[in-house]
N, C-alpha and C positions, 0 to 999 in steps of 0.2 A: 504494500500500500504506500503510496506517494506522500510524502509530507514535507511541507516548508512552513516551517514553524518561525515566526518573528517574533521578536523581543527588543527590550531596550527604549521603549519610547516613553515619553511622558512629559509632562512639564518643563521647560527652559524659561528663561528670560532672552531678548533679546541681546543679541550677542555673544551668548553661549555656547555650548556644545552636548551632543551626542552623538553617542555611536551604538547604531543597530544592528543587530543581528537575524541569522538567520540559521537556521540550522534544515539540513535537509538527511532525508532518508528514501528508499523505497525504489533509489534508482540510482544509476552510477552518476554519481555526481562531479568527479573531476574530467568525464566526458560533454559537458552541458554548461555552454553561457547562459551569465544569470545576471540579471536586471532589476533593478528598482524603480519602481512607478511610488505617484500616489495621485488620491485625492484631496480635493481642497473644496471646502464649499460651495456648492454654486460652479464650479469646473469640470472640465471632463477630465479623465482620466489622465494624467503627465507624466511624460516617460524623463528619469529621473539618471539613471545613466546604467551601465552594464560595464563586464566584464569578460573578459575570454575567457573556454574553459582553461587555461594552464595558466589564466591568470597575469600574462604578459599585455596584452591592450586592455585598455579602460575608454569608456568611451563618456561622455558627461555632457548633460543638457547646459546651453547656455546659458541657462537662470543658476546653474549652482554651480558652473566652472571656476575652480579656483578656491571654494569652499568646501565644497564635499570628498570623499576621497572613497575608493570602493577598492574593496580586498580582498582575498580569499584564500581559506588554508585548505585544498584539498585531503586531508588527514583527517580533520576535524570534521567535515562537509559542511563549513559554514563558509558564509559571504556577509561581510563586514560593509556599513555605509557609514561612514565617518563624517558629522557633520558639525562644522566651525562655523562663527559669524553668523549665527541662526536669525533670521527675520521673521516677521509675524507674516509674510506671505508665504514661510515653508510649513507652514500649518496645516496637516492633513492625516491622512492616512496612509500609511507606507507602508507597498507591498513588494516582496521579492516574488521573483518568477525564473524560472529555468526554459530553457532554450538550448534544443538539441539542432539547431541548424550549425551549415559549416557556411564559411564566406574567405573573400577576399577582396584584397583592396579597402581604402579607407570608408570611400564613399556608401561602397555597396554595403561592408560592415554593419556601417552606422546607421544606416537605413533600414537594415535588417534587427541589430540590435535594439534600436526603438521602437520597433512596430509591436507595440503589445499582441496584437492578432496572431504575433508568428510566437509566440512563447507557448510552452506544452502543461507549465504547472504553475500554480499557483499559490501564496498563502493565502492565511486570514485576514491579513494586514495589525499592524501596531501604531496607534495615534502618537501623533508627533504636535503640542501644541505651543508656540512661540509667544510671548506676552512681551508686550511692548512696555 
């Protein structure tokens, strides 16, 4: 049975930090890029940035470039989003997803790494809220 289990959200203040996690089972997990979305009120769904399965590209939405950072320990089967500088617009729900596609090149990557439609699993997501 599949499971991506997140953790780690809660409360900040503006300017803060967390870092979330993810813990995954049920499937080989250091075969499978894995991706953080979330939601925010009133917003669709926003792809939040990914990582390759071996962990060597990362790829990061422009709204969080620079402040977020995403990790992962194939051993453990978790994927880390690491998040500094927090705003009261990163406010939402955040989800990991795994993605068993394979890619190449930057463009086609990152087009593929974003498209939540092309991810195979899913969590429950963990709230993540920023107070100004």
């Amino acid at each position: 049975q599949v499971q991506l289990a997140e953790s780690g959200g809660g409360l900040v203040q503006a300017g803060g930090s967390l870092t979330l996690s993810c813990v995954a089972s049920g499937f080989v997990f250091s075969t499978y890029a894995m991706g953080w979305f979330r939601d925010a009120p009133g917003k669709e769904r926003q792809f939040v940035g990914a990582i390759s399965w071996g962990g060597v590209t990362t790829y990061y939405a422009e709204s969080v470039k620079g402040r977020f950072t995403i990790s992962r320990d194939n051993v453990e089967n978790t994927v880390y989003l690491r998040m500094d500088s927090l705003k009261p617009d990163d406010t939402a729900v955040y989800y990991c997803a795994a993605q068993g596609d394979r890619c190449s090149g930057d463009s086609t990557c990152y087009a593929l790494r974003s498209s939540q439609d092309r991810y195979h699993y899913w969590g429950q997501g963990t709230q993540v809220t920023v107070s100004s």
